[in-house]
N, C-alpha and C positions, 0 to 999 in steps of 0.2 A: 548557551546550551550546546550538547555536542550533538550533532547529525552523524547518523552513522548510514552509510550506501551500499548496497551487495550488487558487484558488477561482475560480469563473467569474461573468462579469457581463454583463449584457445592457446594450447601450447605444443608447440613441434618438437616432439622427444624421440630421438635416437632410437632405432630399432632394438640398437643393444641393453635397451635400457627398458625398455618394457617389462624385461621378466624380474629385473630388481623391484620394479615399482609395480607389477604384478604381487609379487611376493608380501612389499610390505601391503600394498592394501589386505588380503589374506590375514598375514598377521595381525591389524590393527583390528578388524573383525572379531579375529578369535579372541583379543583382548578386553574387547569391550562385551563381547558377550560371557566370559568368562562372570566380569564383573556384573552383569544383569542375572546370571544364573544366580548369583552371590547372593543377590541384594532381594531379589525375585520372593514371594511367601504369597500362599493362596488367600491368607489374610491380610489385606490391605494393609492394614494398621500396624503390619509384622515388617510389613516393607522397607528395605533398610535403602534412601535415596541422599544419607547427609555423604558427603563428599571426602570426607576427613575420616568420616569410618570405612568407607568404601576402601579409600588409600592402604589403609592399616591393615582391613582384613584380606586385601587380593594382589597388595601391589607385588611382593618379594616371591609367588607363585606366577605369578605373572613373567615376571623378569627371567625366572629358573627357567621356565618354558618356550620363552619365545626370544627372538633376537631383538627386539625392540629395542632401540634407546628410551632413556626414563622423559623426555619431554615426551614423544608418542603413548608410550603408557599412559602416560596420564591426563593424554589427551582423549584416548582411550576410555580412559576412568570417568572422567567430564563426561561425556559424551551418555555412556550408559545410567550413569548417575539424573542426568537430566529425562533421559528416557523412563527410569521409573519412577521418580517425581510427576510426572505426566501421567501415568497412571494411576502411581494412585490417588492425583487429584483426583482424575474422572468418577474413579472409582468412588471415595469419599466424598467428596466436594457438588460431583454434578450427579451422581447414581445410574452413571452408565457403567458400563461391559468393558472391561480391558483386560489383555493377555501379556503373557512372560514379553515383553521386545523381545524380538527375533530380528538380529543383523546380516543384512543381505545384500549383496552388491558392491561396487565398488565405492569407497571414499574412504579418507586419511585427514583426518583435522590437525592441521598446522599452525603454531605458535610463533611467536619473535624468534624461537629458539630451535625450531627447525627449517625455518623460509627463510634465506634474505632476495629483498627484491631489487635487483641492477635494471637500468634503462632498457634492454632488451631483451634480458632473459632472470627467468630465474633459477635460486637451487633449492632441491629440495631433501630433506634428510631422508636416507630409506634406511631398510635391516641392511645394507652394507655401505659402501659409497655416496657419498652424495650426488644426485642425480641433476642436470643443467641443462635446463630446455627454454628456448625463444620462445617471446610472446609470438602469434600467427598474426594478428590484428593490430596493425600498426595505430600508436598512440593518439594518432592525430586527423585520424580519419574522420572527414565530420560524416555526422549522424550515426559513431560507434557510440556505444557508451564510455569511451575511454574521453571523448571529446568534452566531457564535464568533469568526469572524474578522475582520468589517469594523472592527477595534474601535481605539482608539489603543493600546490595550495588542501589537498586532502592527504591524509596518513593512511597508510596502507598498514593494516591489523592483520589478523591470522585470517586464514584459510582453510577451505575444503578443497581437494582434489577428486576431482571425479572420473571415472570414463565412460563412454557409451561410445558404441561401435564402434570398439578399439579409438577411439579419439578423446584425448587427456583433455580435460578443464578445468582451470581452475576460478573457484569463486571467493573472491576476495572481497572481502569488508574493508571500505577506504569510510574517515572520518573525517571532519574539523568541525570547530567552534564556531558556534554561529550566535551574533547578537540578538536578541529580543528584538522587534520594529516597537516593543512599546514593555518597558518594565512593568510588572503586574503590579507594583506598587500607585502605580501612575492613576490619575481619576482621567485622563483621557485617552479616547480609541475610538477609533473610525472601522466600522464593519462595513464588508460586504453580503448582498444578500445574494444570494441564488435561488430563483426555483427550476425545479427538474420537469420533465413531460414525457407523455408518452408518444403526443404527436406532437405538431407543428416543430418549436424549437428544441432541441435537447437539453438547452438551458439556459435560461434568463438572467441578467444580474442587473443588481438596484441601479449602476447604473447605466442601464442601457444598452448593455451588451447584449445580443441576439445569435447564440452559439450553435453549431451544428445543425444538424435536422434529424430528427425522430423519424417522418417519413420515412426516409433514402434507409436510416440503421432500417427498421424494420423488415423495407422490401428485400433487405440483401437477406435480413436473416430469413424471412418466406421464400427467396429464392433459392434458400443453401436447405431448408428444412423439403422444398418440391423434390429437389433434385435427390437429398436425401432418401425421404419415401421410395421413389422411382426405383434408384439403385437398389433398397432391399428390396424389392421384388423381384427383382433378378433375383439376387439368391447367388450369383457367383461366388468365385474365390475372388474373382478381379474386381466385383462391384465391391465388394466387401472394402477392398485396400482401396479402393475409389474412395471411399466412403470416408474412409479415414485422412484421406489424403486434403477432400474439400472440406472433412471438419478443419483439419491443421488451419488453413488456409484462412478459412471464414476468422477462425478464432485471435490470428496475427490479425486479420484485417481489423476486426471490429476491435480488438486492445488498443492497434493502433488508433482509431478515430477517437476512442475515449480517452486516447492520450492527449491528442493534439488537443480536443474540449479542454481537457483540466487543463493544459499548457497555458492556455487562454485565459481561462478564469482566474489563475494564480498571477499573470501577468497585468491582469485588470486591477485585481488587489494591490500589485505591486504601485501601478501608476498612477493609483487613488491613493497612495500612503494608508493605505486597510492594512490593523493589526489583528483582522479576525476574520473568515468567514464564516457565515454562517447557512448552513440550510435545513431543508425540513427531513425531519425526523422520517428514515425507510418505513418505519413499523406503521407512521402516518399516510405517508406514502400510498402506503397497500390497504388503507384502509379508504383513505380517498378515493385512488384514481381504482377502482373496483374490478376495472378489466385488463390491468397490469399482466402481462404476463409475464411466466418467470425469468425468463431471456430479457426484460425491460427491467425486472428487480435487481439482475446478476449487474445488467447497466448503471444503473444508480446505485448499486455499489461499489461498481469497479471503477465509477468515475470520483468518487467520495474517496475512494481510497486512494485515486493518485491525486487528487488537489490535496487532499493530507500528507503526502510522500513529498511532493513537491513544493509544497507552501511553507514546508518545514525549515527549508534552505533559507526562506529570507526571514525567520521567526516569526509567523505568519501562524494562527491559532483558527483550527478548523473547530466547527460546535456544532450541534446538530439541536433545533429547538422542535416546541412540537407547537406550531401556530394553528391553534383553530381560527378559521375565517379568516385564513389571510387570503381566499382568493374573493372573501366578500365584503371585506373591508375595506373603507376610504384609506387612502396611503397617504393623503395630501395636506401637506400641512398639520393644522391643528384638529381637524375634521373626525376624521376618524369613525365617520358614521358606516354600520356593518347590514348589508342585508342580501337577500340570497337573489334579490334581483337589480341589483347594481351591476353583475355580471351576465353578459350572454353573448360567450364564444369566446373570442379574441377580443372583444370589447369590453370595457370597463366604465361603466357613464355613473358616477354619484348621485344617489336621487335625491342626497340632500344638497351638496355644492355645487353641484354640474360637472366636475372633474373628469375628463376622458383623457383615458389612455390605454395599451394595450395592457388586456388582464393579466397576461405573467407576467409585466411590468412590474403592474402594481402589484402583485403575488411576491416580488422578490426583497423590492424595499420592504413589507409587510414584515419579511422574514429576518432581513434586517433587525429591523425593528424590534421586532420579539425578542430578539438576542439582548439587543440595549436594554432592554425592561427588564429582562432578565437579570445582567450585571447589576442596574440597580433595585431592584427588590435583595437581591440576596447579598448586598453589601461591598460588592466587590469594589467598592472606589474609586468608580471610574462616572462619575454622576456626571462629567461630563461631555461621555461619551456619545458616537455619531452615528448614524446610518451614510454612505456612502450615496450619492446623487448622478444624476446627468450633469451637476453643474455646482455642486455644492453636496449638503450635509444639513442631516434632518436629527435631532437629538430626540431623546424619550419623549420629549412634551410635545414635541411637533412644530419647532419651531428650526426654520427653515434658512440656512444662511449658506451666499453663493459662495464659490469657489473663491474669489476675490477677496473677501474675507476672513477665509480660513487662515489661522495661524499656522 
């Protein structure tokens, strides 16, 4: 399957060259809104977003008027074409509220046919010359994002150009091909399970990983919400850009720590041969843990979302089940006995097999689990697939075989 990556670059472009690439952003703007006024009708259903009509009824007005070359037009054209598709999804599809797109600011989408990209710089097509600016961030920097992806092992596809505060960047789409860890054909697969918290661990997995801490996220964000408070009551100009300044901060912090979590869990999958993970379902989630706040929801989404972004790389299938009683159900073995007093606290004691172990433990394999019962109940052919272990692999029936054994 193909994985596709959006990395950003900085680029050092020539004073001189500003107002060319001034110009064409401008241009590309007015080309694309040209084509949204086009396509734009206060009845949804009059909204004209196919791409090929768009071409026909705006391209040769388009061209009359502005210096674009025909790859930017129709870059142009895409661009606006998918924006009122967008709307009038919303509009139709979800019954919400959308307006004409209005294009504003800087950016220019770039194809094969106006980027080529050389080892340290690139060129980019504008309304007159073509413009040749170095990358700023060297290739090989570790802990850039170029250090995974600048690499020839991914293709580097079209681009946006952006700027903010007079400072050029470009975001490039690099790709390749990534193998499956287990053809969907196959009747076998080893999951991992995860569960999420709001205290103790940030996240559990079936086998025995013990990720992060819920506390430490928490206190940073009650320290960043005190201090918050505090500064609006001031009421400055300066509290004010204060304010925004330790939001920025707080926000790189806490992405970061839910990166490094996902880093872990994807890598857990990795060295358990896991063609899946799985965890519980957000919407459960909130129904559960009752005193979730939204700052702990934004959490267990933003961490689902990068173990999805990342898991992708080794064909690694993220799922989301919805386990009732997996924090009150035996995980052990063939057991499987559920009751609401088996767990209290961090402990987990079976009242019917004696089983103790830590209850997001057993919460994770549970979830596991759910996954595998799932594949087979709905046919998917993988009957003899696993849950993932401290030491081994637990199958649908609950039948338990150690590492040693594994094929």
């Amino acid at each position: 399957m193909e994985v596709v990556r959006n990395i950003q670059v900085k680029l050092d472009v020539s004073d001189e060259d500003h107002s060319v690439l001034d110009e064409t952003f401008e241009q590309f703007r007015q080309a694309a809104q040209h084509v949204a006024d086009h396509g734009w009708d206060d009845n949804p259903y009059n909204i004209t977003d196919t791409k090929n009509t768009l071409h026909d009824e705006t391209y040769s007005d388009v061209r009359d008027q502005l210096s674009l070359q025909s790859s930017l037009v129709q870059s142009a054209r895409n661009l606006a074409a998918t924006a009122l598709g967008n709307c009038k999804h919303r509009i139709i599809e979800d019954g919400e509220k959308a307006s004409k797109p209005e294009f504003r600011g800087s950016v220019v989408v770039y194809n094969g046919r106006t980027i080529t990209y050389n080892d340290d710089h690139v060129s980019l097509a504008t309304v007159d010359d073509r413009v040749t600016a170095e990358y700023v961030t060297p290739v090989n920097e570790e802990g850039t994002p170029f250090e995974g992806y600048w690499t020839d092992e991914w293709e580097k596809a079209e681009a946006t150009l952006h700027k903010r505060d007079d400072t050029y960047y470009l975001h490039v789409a690099v790709k390749k091909d990534v193998e499956p860890s287990c053809d969907e054909e196959s009747e076998n697969g080893v999951v991992l399970g995860v569960d999420l918290n709001v205290d103790g661990y940030v996240a559990v997995t079936s086998t025995g990983a013990f990720l992060g801490n819920a506390d430490y996220l928490n206190h940073r964000r009650d320290e960043y919400e005190r201090r918050r408070g505090n500064l609006q009551q001031t009421g400055t100009r300066s509290a004010h850009l204060t304010i925004k300044s330790i939001g920025s901060r707080f926000a790189r912090w806490s992405a970061d720590y839910l990166h490094r979590i996902s880093k872990e869990i994807v890598q857990e999958a990795v060295e358990n041969d896991c063609t899946a993970i799985a965890f519980e379902n957000l919407k459960h989630i909130r129904k559960r843990i009752s005193n979730a706040s939204k700052f702990q929801q934004w959490a267990f989404r933003e961490l689902q979302r990068h173990v999805k972004y990342k898991a992708e790389e080794y064909g690694i299938d993220v799922d989301n089940v919805a386990p009732a009683y997996t924090s009150q159900r035996c995980s052990h073995g063939e057991c499987g006995f559920t009751h609401e007093d088996n767990r209290d606290g961090d402990e987990f004691e079976c009242l019917k097999c004696g089983k103790r172990v830590h209850s997001d433990y057993n919460a994770a394999r549970n979830i596991g689990w759910r996954l595998v019962q799932h594949w087979l109940k709905s046919g998917a052919e993988r009957a003899n697939s696993q849950v993932a272990l401290k030491s081994g692999t637990v199958n649908a029936n609950g039948r338990f075989r150690p590492t040693a054994l594994r094929s």
